[in-house]
Structures are given as C-alpha cells and as structure tokens.
C-alpha positions in Angstrom: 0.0 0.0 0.0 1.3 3.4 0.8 3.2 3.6 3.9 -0.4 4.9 5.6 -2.1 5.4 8.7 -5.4 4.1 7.7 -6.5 0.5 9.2 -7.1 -2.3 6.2 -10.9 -2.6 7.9 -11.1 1.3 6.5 -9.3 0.4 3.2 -11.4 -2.6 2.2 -14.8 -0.4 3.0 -13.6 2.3 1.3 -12.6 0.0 -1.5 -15.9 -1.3 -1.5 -17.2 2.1 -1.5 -15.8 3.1 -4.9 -17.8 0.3 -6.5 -20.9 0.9 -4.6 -21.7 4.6 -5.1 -21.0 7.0 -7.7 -17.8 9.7 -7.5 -18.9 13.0 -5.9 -22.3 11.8 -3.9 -22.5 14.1 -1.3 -25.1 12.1 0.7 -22.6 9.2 0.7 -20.1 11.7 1.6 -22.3 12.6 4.7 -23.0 9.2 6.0 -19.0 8.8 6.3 -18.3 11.7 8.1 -21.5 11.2 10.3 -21.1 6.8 10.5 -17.4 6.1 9.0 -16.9 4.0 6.4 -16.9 0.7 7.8 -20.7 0.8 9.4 -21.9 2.3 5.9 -20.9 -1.0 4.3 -22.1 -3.0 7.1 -25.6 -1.4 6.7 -25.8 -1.2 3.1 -24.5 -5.1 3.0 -26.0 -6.7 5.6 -29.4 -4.6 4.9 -29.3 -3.0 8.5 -31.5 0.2 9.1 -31.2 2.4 6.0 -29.5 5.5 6.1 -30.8 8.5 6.8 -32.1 10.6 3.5 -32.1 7.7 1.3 -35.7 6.6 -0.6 -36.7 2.8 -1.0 -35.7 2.7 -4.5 -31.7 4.2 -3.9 -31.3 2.0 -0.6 -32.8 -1.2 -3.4 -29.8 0.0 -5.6 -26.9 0.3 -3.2 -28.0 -3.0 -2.0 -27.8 -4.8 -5.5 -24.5 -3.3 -6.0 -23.3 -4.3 -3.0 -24.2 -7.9 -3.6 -21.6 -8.2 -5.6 -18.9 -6.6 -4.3 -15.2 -7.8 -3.3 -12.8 -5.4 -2.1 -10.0 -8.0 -2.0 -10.5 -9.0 -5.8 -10.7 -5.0 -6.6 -6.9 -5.0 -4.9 -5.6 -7.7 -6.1 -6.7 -6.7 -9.6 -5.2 -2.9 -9.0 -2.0 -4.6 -7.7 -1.8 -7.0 -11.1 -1.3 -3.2 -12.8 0.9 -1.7 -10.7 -1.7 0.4 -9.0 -2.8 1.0 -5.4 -5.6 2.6 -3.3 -5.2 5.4 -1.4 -8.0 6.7 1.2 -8.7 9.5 3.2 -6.1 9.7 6.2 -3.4 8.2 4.2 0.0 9.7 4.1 -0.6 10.1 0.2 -3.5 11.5 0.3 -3.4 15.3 -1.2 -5.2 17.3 1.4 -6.3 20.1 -1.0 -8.9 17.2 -2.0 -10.8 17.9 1.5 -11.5 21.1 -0.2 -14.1 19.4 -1.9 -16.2 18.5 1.2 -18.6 16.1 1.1 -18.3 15.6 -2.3 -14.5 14.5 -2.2 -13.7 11.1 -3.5 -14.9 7.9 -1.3 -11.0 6.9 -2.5 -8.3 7.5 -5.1 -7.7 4.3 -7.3 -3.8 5.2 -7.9 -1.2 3.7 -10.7 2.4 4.8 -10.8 5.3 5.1 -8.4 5.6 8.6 -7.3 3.3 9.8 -4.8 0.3 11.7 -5.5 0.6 14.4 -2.4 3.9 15.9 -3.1 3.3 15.4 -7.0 -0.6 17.6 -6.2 1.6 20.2 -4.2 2.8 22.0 -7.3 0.8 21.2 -9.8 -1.5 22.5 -12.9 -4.7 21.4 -15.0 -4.3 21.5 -18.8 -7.7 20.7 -20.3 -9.9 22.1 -23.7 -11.5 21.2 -26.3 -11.1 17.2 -27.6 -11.9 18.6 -31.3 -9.1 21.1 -30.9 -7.6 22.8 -33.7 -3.6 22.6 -34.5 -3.4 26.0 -32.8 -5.2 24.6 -29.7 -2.7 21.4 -29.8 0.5 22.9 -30.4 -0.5 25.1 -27.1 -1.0 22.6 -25.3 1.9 20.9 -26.3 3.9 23.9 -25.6 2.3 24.5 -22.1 3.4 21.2 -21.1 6.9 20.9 -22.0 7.4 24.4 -20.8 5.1 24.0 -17.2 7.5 20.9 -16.9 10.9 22.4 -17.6 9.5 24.7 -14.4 9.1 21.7 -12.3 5.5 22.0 -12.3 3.2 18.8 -12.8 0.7 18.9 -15.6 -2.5 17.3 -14.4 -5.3 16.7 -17.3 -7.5 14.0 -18.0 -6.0 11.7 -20.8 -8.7 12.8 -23.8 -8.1 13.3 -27.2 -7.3 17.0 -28.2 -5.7 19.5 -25.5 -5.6 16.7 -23.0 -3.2 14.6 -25.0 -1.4 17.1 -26.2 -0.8 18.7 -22.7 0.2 15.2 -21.9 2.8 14.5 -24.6 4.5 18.2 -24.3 5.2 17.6 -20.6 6.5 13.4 -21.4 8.4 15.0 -24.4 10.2 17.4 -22.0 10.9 14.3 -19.3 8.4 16.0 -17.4 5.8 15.0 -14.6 2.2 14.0 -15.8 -1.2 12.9 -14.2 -3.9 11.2 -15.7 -7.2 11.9 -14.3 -9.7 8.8 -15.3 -13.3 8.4 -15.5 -12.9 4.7 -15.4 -10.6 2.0 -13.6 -7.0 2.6 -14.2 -6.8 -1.1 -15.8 -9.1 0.4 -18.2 -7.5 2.9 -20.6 -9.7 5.4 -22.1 -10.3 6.2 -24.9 -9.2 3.2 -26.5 -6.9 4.9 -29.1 -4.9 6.1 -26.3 -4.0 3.0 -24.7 0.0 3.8 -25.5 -0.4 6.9 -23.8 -2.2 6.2 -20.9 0.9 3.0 -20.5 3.6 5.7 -20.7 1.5 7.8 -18.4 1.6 5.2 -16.0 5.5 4.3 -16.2 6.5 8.0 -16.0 3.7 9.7 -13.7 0.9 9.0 -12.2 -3.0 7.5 -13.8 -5.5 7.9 -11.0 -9.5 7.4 -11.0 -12.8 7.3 -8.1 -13.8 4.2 -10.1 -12.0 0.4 -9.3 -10.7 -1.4 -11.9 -12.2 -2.3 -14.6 -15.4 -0.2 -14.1 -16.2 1.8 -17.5 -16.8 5.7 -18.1 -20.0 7.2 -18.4 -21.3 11.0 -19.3 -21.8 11.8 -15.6 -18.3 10.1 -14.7 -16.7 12.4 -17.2 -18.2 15.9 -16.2 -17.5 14.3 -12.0 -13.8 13.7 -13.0 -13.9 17.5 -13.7 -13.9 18.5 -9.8 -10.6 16.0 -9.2 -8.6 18.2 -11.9 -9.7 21.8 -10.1 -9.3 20.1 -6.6 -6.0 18.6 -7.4 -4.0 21.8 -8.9 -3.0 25.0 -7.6 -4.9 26.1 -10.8 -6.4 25.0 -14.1 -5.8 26.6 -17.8 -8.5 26.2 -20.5 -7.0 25.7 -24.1 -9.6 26.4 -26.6 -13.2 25.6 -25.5 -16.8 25.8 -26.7 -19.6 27.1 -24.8 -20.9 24.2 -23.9 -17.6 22.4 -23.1 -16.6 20.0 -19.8 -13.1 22.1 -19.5 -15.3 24.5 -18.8 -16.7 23.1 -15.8 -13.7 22.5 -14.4 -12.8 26.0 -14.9 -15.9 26.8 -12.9 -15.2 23.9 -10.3 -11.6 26.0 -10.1 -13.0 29.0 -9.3 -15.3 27.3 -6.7 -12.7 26.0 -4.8 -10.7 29.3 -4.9 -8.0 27.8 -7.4 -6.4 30.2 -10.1 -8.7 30.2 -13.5 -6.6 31.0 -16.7 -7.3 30.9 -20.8 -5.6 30.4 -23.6 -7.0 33.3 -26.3 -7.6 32.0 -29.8 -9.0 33.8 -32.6 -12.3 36.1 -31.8 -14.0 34.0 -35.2 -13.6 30.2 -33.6 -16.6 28.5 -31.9 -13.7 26.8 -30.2 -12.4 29.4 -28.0 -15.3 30.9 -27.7 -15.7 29.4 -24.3 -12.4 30.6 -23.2 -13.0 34.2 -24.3 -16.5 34.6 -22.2 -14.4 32.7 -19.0 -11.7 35.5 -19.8 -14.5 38.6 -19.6 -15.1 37.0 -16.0 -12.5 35.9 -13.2 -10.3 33.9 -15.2 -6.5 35.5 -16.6 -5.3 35.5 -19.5 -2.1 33.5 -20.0 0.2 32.8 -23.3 2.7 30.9 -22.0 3.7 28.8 -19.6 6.1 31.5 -17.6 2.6 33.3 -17.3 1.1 30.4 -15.5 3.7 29.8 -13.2 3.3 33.3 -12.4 -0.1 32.7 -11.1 0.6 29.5 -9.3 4.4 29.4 -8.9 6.3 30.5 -6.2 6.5 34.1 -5.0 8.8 36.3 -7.3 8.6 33.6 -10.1 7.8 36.2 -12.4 6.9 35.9 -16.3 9.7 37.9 -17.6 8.1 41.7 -19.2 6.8 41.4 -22.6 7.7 44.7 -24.7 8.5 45.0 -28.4 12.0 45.3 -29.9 14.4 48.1 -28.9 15.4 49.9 -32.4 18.6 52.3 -32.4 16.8 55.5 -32.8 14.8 54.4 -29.6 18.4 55.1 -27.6 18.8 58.9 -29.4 18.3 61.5 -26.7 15.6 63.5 -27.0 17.6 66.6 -29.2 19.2 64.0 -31.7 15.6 62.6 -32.2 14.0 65.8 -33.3 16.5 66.5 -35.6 15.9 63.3 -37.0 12.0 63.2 -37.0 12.8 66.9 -39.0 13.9 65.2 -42.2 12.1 64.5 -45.1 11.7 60.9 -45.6 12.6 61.6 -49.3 15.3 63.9 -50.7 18.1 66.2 -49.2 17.4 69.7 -46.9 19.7 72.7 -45.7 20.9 72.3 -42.1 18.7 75.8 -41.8 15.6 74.0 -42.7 16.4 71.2 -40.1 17.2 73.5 -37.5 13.5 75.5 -38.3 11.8 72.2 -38.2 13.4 70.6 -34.9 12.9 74.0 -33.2 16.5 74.5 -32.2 19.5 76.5 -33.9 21.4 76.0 -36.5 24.9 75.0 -34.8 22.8 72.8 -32.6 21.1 70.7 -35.5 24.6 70.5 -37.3 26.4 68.8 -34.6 23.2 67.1 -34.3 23.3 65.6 -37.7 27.0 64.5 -37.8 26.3 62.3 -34.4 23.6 61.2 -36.3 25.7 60.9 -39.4 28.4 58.7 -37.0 25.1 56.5 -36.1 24.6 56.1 -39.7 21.0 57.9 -39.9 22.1 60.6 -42.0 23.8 61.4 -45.1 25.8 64.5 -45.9 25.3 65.7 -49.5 26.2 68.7 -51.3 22.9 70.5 -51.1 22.2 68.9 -47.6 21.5 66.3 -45.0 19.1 63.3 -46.1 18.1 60.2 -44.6 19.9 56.9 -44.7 18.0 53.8 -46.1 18.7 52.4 -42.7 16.7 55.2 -41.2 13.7 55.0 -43.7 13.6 51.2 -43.8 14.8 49.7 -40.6 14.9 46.3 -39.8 11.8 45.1 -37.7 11.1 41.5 -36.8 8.5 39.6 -38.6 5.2 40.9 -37.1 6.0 44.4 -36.1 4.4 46.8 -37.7 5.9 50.4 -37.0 
C-alpha cells in the first residue's frame, strides 16, 4: 500500500465504497463523516437500518451493487497493474482534495510510483476542447513541456485534443504527468490512447474514483472535472466551446478558490469561444507557460516583461531625435531647414546631424542632409508593424 495510517478494515470499506456509489455523492459523503466507512458498508451489506435521507428505491440500488462486491479481488486486480488505493487519512492522500467536502472522493484508485501528495503540491490542470484545432494542440503541447521544464506537474484527464497534447508536451520534456480517469486505471480510455495512458503510467501517475475495470460514463466524465480543479494550484482552458466540460472544471476551479486562466484563440472560432467569455469574468489571461507559473508558482517567479524590440533610434536622446523626425523621408534639406523644423538653432542641428551621421541615420550631401535607407527602412522583426 502506501506507507499509511489508515487501518485495512477502512481500506477494504472504502474499497468497496468506490464500486458501490458514484464519485462526488455528497449524501454518501455525509454518511461517512457522520457513521465512518466501515458501518456504511455493514448497513448497506447486511441490509441494516437504512440511512438517513435515502428513498426505498436508492437503498434497493446500493443494496444490489453491494451484492456483488469484493474489495479484495478489486486490490488484487489494482496490484496486477501496478496500482494501489489510497484513502482518506493516508500519508498520500493530497489534502487540497478535502476542499471538496462532502463531495470528495470515497478513494483514489492510484497507478504509478511517485506519490500523489507531493506530485498535487505544485501542480497544474491543462484541459480544452477534444476537437481542438492545430493551434489549440501545439499550445497545449507547448504549455506542457514548458510547465515541466518549471518543475510543475501537468494534471489533465488523458482525452483526445488539449488533453493529450498537454500530456505529450510535458512526457516529451521528461516531465511530470497525471492522468485523471473516469474509469478504472486497468481500463485505458479512450481506447486509441492506450500507448499513452501506459507511458503515463511508467512516467507519472494514472489515478481514478472508479475500481478497476469499471467503464466511463457522461456523468463520470463531467464528475472527474472537480478531481482536476481540486487537485491543482490552478487549471488553464486551451480552446473551448460554450458548452464544453473544460469549462466546468474551470468553474469547479473557481469554486474551490484555485487560479482560472485561458488560452486566447481567434475572436472568429466556436472553439475558443468558451475561453474568451471565461476571460470577460474571473479567469487570466495566460500565453505561456512562464505566465502560468506566475499565477501558481512560487513568490517572485515572475513571467519575464513582454515589450517589443528596442530599435537604435529608440536610444537617441531626446535633441538627436528631433533633428531626425525633421527630415524628409525623401530627398536632401539645408541644415537651416532642419534646425527651423526641430525648433533648435542651426549649430545645434549640425552637430546634431554628424552624431547622427556617426550613427549612420544621415547622409551628408552637397545640397544637404538626407536620410539613410537604414533610417527609412529599418529592420523590424517579422510581425511588427511600425
């Protein structure tokens, strides 16, 4: 197991739990802060007095479940894969999870050798759209390898689109991964990632709420939401829809008082459209992973300033400057002229003009000063437009 103080009484019922009630039921999460998680399987079992709040129907359900369930197959199964539970009370456990309250995991179904509470400790959640665009992928991507070369751990939930791709940039940078299930972690899903979700497991950590071999379902998938937000110090959309589950965990982020951040895309794609109405709300707007870090780093890890490129006639002093703006951008002018148009005398703009000639702005010519092509057309990186 892990090294923990829970008793193995604790950990079967809890184990048991995971297969008997679905993830984030908070009237299951009452009845084990109010009866412990031994006596809820004993009732629901052995059919004692049902407990409180539940109908007829429910306690008929929980019973039939419970009819067939064995925690000690469900741990021997987990330990055929390399996996282990972890429970409430357990030196592994991630505390930040309580923040969830009665609607925190039962149990964390856990595969891979690192442990989950110092991994959770300086961590982020990657998600967006599983239809994403090249643009939305190569972010992701991006966001990964870079939030790993920052010794951050990139949580997301192992889906096609921004969650694989947030996935492969951090393994591609020998960087620290969780996946976040909505199934057992014997099951891989979705079936075309079943490489990834392997490597996953030998480099990082695959964890679920569900025991192995139990299968995803809609209300799994928008549940497993609430682990990513609980999890991470904070959770950045990459291109989402309105109606998308990365934004629900955005929202279950904001809930829990976690950093929210988004990824801009273009103001014409459905896909980021999403991400744009989360970014006129709470959430920050991020570009990089030195951005996020900045959030949800450590203090003074600052994202360094963003400013355009420095050109030489940025450095002229101010006098040097107006003599320059007071050329004609075509043809060559008396030093009188000059000196009229910078508003300073005539000595003053002729020493002006041979620094500036010594800078290579300026030209001397027999009926005056003109401009270098330098000065006219000076080199700008790709993209600027001054």
């Amino acid at each position: 197991m892990s090294g923990a103080e829970v008793s193995d009484g604790i950990r079967l019922a809890r184990a048991a739990l995971t297969r008997i009630v679905e993830p984030g039921d908070e009237r299951a999460g009452r009845w084990l802060r109010e009866f412990g998680a031994v006596d809820v399987v004993r009732r629901i079992v052995e059919d004692g007095e049902p407990l409180p709040g539940v109908s007829e129907d429910r306690w008929a359900g929980l019973r039939a479940r419970a009819a067939d369930v064995q925690p000690e197959r469900d741990l021997e199964r987990a330990a055929g894969v390399g996996a282990r539970i972890v429970c409430p009370g357990d030196a592994e456990w991630p505390a930040q999870l309580d923040d969830l309250g009665d609607a925190r995991p039962v149990a964390l179904w856990v595969r891979g050798r690192p442990s989950l509470r110092i991994w959770a400790l300086r961590s982020v959640g990657v998600v967006g759209a599983r239809a994403c665009t090249d643009y939305g992928a190569r972010v992701a991507a991006s966001l990964g390898a870079g939030l790993a070369e920052r010794g951050s751990v990139v949580v997301s939930g192992g889906a096609y689109g921004v969650d694989a791709a947030a996935h492969r940039g951090t393994l591609g940078a020998s960087g620290a991964t969780v996946a976040v299930l909505a199934c057992g972690v014997d099951r891989p899903y979705p079936r075309g990632h079943v490489q990834l979700i392997e490597r996953i497991a030998e480099q990082g950590l695959v964890i679920a709420e569900l025991p192995p071999g139990d299968h995803p379902t809609r209300s799994r998938f928008i549940l497993r939401n609430r682990l990513i937000a609980a999890l991470t110090r904070g959770t950045v959309v990459v291109e989402a829809a309105y109606r998308s589950g990365a934004l629900g965990t955005a929202r279950w982020a904001q809930r829990l008082g976690r950093h929210t951040m988004g990824v801009p895309g273009p103001v014409t794609s459905t896909r980021s459209a999403g991400v744009h109405e989360l970014l006129r709300g709470e959430a920050v707007l991020v570009t990089d992973a030195a951005e996020v870090m900045e959030l949800v780093g450590d203090m003074g890890e600052l994202a360094p300033a963003r400013r355009g490129p420095v050109l030489p006639h940025d450095l002229l002093a101010p006098g040097a400057a107006a003599v320059l703006a007071a050329l004609p951008a075509v043809g060559a002018v008396g030093a009188g002229d000059i000196a009229r148009a910078a508003g300073t005398g005539v000595d003053d703009a002729i020493g002006r003009l041979y620094e500036l000639r010594s800078l290579g702005f300026v030209e001397r010519h027999s009926d005056g000063w003109q401009l270098t092509r330098q000065a006219i057309h000076p080199v700008l990186p790709e993209g600027d437009d001054r």
